[in-house]
Backbone as a chain_set.jsonl record, in Angstrom:
{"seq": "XXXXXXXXXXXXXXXXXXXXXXXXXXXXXXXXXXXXXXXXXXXXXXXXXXXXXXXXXXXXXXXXXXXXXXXXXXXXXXXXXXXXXXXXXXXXXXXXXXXXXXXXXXXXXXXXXXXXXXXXXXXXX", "coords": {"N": [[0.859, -1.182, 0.0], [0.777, 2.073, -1.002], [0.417, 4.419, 1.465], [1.257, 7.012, 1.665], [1.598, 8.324, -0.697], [-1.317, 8.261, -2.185], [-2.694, 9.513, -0.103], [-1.787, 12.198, -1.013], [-2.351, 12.244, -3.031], [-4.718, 13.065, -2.761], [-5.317, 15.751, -2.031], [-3.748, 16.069, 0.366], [-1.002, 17.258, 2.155], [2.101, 15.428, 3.055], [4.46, 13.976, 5.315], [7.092, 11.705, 5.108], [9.056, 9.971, 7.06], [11.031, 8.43, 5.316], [10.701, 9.785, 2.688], [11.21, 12.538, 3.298], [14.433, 12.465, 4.759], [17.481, 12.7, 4.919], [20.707, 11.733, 4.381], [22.388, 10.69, 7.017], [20.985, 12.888, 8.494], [20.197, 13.839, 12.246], [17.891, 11.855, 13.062], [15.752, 11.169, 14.984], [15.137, 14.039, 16.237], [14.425, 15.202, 13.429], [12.083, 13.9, 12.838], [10.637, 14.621, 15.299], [10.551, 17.136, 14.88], [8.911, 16.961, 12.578], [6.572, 15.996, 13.551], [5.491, 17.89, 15.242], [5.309, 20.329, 13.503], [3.047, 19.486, 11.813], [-0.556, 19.245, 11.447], [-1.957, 16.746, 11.798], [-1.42, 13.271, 12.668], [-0.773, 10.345, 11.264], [-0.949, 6.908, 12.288], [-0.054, 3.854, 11.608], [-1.052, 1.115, 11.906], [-0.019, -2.314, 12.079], [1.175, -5.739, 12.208], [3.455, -5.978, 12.32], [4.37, -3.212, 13.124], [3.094, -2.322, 15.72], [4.527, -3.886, 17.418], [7.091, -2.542, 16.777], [9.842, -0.303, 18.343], [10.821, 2.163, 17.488], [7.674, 2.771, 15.427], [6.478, 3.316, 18.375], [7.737, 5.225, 19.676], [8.004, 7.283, 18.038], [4.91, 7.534, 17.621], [4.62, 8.072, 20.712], [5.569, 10.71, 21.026], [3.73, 12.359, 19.312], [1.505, 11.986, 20.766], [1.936, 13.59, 22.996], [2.681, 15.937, 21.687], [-0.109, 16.344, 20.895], [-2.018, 16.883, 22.509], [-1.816, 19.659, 22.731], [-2.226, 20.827, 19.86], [-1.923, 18.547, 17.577], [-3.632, 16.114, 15.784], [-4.25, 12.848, 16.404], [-4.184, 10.15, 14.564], [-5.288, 7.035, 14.178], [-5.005, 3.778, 12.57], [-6.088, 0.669, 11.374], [-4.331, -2.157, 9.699], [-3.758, -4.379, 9.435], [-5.315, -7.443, 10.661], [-5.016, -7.272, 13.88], [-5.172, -8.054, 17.214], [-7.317, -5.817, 19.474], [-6.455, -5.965, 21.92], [-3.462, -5.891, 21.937], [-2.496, -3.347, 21.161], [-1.248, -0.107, 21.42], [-2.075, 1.07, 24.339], [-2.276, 4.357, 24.768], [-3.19, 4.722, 22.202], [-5.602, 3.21, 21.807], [-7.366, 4.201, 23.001], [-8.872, 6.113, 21.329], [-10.64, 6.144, 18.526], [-10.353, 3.899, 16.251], [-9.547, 3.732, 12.682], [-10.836, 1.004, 10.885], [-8.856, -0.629, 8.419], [-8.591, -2.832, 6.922], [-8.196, -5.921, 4.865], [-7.689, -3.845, 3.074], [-6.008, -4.715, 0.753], [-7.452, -5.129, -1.008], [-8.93, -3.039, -3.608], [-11.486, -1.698, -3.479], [-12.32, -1.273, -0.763], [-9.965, -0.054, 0.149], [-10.38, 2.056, -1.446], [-12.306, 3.351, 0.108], [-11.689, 3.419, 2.449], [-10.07, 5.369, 2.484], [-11.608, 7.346, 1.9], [-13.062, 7.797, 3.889], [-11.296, 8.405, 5.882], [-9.978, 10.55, 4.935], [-12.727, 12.456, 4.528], [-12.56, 12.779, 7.555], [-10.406, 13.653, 8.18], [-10.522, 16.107, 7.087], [-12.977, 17.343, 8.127], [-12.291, 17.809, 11.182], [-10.519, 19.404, 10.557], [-12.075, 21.494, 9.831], [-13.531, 22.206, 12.232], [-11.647, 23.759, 13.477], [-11.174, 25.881, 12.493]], "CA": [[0.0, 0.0, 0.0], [1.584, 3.266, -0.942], [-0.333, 5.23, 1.362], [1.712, 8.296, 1.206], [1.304, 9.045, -2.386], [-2.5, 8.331, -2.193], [-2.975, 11.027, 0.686], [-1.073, 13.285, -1.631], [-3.157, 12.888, -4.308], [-5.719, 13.443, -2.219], [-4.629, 16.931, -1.818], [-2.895, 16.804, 1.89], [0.647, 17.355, 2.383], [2.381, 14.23, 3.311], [5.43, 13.53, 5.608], [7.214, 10.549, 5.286], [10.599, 10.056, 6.922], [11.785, 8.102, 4.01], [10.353, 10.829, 1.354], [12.103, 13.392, 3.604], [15.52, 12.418, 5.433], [18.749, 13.037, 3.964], [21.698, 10.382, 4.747], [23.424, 11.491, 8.022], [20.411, 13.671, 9.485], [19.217, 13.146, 13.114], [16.328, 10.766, 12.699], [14.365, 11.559, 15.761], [15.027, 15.346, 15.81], [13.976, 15.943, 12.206], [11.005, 13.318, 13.105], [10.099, 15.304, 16.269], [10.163, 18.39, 14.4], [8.024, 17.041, 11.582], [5.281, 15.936, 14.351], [5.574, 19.265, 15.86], [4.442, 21.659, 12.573], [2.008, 18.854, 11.374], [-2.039, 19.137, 12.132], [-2.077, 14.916, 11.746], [-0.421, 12.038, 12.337], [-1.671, 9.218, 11.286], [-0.201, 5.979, 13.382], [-1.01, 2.751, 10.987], [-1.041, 0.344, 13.271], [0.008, -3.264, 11.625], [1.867, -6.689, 13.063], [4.941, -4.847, 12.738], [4.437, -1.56, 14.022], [2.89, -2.652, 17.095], [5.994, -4.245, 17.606], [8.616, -1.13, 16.417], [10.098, 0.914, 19.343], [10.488, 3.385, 16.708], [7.061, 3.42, 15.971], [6.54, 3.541, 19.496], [8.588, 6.405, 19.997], [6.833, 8.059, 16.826], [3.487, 7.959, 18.307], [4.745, 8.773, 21.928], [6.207, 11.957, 20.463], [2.885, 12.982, 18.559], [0.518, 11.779, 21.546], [2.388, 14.445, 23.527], [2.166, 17.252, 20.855], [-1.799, 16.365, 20.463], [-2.261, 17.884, 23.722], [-2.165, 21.167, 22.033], [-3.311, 20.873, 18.305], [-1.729, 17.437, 16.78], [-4.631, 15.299, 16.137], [-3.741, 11.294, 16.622], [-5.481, 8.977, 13.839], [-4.587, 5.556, 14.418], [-5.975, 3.6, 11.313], [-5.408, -0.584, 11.5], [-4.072, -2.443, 8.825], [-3.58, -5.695, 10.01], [-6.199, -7.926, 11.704], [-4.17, -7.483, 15.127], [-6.249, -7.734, 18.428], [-6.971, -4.528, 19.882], [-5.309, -5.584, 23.534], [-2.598, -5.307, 20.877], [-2.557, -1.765, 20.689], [-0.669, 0.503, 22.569], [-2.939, 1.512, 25.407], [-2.824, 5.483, 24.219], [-3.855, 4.765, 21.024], [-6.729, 2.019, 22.089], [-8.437, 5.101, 23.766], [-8.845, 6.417, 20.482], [-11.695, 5.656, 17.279], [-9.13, 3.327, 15.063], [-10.267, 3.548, 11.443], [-9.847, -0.387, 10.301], [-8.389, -0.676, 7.022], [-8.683, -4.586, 7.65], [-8.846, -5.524, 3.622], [-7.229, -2.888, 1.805], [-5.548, -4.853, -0.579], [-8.963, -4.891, -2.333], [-9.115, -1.315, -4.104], [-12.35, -1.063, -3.617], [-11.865, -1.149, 0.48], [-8.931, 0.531, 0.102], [-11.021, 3.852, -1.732], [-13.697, 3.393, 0.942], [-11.523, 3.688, 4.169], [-9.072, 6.508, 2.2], [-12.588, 8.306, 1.771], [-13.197, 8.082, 5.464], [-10.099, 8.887, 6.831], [-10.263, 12.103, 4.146], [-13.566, 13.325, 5.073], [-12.461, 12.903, 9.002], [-9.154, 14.964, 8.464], [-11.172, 17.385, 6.731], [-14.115, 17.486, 9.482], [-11.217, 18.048, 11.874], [-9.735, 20.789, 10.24], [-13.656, 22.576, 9.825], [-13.593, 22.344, 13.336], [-10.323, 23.942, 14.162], [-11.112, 27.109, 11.811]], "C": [[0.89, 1.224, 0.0], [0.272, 4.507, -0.477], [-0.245, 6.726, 1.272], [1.095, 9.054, 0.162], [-0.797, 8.935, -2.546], [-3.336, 9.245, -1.345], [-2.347, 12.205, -0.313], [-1.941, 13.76, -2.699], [-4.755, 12.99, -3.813], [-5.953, 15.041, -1.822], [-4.338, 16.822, -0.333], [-1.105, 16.585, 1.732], [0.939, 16.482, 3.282], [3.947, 14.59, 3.703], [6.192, 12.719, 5.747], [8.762, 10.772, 5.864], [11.46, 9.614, 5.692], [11.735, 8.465, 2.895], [11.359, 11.599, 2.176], [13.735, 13.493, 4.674], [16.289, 11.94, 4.708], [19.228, 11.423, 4.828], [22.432, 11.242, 6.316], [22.705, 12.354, 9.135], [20.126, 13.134, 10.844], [18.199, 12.712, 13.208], [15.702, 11.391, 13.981], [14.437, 13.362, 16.114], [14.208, 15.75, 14.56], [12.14, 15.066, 12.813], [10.191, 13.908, 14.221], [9.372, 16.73, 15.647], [8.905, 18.381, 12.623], [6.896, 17.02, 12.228], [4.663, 17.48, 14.624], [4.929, 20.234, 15.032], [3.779, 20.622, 11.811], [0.15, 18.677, 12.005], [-1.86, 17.28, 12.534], [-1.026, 14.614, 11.632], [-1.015, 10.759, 12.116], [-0.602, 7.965, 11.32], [-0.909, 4.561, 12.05], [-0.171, 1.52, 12.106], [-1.072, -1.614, 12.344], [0.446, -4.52, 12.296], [2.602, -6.092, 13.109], [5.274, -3.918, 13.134], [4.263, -1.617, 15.201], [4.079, -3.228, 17.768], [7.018, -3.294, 17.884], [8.371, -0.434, 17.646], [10.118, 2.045, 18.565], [9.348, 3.966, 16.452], [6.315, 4.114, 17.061], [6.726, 5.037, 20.09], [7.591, 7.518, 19.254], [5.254, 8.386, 17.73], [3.516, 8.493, 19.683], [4.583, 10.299, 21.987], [4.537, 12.822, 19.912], [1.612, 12.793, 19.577], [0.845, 13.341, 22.531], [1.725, 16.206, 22.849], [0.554, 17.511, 20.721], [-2.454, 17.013, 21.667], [-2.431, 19.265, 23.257], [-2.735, 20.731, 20.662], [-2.87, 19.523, 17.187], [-2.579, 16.56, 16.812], [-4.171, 13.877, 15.301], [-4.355, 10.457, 15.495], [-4.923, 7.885, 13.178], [-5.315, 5.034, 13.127], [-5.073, 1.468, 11.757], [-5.507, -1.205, 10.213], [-4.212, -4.059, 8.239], [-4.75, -5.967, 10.705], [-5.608, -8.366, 13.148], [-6.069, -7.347, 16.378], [-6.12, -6.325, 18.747], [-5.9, -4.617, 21.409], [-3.669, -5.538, 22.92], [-1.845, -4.31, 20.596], [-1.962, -1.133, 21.402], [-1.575, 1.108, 23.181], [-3.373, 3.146, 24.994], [-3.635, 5.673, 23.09], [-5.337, 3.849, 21.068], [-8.166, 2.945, 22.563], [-9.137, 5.832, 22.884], [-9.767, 5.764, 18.96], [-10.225, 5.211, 16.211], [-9.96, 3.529, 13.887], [-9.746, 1.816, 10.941], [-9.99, -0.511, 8.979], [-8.023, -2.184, 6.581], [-9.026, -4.935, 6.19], [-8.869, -4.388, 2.76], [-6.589, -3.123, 0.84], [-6.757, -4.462, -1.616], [-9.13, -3.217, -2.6], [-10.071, -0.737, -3.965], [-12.479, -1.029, -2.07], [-11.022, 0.087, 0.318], [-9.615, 2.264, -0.329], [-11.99, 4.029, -0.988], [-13.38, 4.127, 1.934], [-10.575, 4.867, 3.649], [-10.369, 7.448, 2.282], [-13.237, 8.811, 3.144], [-12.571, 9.043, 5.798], [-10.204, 10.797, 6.175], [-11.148, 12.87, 4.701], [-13.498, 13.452, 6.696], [-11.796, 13.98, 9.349], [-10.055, 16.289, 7.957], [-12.467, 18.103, 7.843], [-13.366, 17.73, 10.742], [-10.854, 19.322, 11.384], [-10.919, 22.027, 10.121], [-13.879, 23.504, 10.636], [-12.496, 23.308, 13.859], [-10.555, 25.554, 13.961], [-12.087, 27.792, 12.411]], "O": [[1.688, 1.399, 0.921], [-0.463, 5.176, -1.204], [-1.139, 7.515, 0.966], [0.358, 10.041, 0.147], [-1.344, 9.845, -3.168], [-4.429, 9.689, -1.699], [-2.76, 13.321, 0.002], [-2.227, 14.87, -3.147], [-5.747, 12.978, -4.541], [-6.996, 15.317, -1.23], [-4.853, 17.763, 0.272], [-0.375, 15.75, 1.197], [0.29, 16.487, 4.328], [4.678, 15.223, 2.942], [6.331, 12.656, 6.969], [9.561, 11.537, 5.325], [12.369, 10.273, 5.187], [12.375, 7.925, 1.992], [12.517, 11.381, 1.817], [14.04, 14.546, 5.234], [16.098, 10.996, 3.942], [18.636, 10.542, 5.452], [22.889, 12.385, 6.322], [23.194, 12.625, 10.231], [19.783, 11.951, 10.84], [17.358, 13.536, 13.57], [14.996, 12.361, 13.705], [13.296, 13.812, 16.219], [13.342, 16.616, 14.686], [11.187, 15.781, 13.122], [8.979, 13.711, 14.13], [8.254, 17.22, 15.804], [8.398, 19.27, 11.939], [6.025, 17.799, 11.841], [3.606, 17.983, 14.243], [4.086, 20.979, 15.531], [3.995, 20.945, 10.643], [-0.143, 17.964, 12.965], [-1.639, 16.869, 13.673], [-0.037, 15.044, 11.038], [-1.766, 10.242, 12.943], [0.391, 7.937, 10.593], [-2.101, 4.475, 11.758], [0.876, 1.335, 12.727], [-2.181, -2.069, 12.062], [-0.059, -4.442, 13.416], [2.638, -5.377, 14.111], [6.415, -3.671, 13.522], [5.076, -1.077, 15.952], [4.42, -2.746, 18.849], [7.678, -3.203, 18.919], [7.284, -0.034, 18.062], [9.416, 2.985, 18.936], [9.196, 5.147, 16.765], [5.677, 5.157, 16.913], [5.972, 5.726, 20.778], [6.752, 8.29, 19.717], [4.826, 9.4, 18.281], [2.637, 9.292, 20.007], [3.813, 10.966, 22.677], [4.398, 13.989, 20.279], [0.618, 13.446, 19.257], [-0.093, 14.12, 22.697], [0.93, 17.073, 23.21], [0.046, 18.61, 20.497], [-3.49, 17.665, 21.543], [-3.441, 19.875, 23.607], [-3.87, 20.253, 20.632], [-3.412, 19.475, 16.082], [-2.569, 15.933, 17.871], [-3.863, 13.751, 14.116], [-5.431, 10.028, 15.913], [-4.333, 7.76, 12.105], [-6.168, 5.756, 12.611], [-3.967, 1.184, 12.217], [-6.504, -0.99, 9.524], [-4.566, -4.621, 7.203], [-5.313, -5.068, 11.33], [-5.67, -9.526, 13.558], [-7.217, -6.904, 16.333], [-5.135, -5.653, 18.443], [-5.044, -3.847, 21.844], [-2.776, -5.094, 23.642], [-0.791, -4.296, 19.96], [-2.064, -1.636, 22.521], [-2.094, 1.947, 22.446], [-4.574, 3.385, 24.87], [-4.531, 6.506, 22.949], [-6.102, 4.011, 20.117], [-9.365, 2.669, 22.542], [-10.136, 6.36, 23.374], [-9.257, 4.773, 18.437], [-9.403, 5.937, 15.652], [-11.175, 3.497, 14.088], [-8.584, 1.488, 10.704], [-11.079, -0.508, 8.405], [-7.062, -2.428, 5.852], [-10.1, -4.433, 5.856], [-9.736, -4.03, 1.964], [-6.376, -2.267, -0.018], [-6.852, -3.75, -2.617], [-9.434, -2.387, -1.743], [-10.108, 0.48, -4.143], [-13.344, -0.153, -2.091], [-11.54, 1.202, 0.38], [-9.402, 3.315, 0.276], [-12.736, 4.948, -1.326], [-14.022, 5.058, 2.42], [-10.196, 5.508, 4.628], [-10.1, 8.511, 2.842], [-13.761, 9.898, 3.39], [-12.93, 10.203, 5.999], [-10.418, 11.844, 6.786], [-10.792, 13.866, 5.33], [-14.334, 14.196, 7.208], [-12.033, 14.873, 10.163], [-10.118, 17.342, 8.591], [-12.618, 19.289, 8.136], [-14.211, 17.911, 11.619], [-11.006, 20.303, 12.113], [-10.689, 23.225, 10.286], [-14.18, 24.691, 10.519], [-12.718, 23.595, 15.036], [-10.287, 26.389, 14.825], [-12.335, 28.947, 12.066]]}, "num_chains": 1, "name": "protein.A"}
């Protein structure tokens, strides 16, 4: 799933560490500071992520910032259990993306998640 490029062409501006980090930069500095001037983060939550201290770290970092205006949106990818989940994020409306290989899933729950960030941002203005 390239969901980067499919938020993009969705019109939102997309951060990816591996679209934007040079060779040599500080990885969790530049990653702190991308959380930091971003409205969203969106946490995909798979077998492997649940796992990663990195993403770990990642979502720690952006649970923090959401306290003031970073809004959290966990989305699941994987059919993981929820006791699964990291406890901050569990507290939280997951979007499940459970079945996104299928394209036609896949443009259902991107159409969600879209009209959410956008119903979010309505709100803000």
């Amino acid at each position: 799933m390239d969901f980067g490029r499919a938020m993009s062409r969705r019109g939102f501006k997309v951060w990816l560490d591996e679209w934007s980090l040079k060779t040599g930069e500080p990885f969790w500095e530049r990653i702190g500071a991308a959380i930091q001037s971003c409205d969203f983060v969106i946490v995909v939550l798979s077998k492997n992520s649940i796992k990663s201290h990195g993403v770990l770290e990642e979502s720690r970092t952006a649970q923090i910032f959401n306290l003031e205006r970073v809004k959290v949106l966990p989305i699941r990818i994987d059919p993981i259990d929820y006791s699964d989940i990291p406890v901050h994020l569990r507290t939280r409306h997951i979007l499940d993306f459970v079945g996104w290989e299928d394209k036609k899933v896949l443009s259902a729950k991107m159409s969600k998640l879209a009209s959410d960030i956008l119903s979010f941002s309505e709100g803000v203005k």
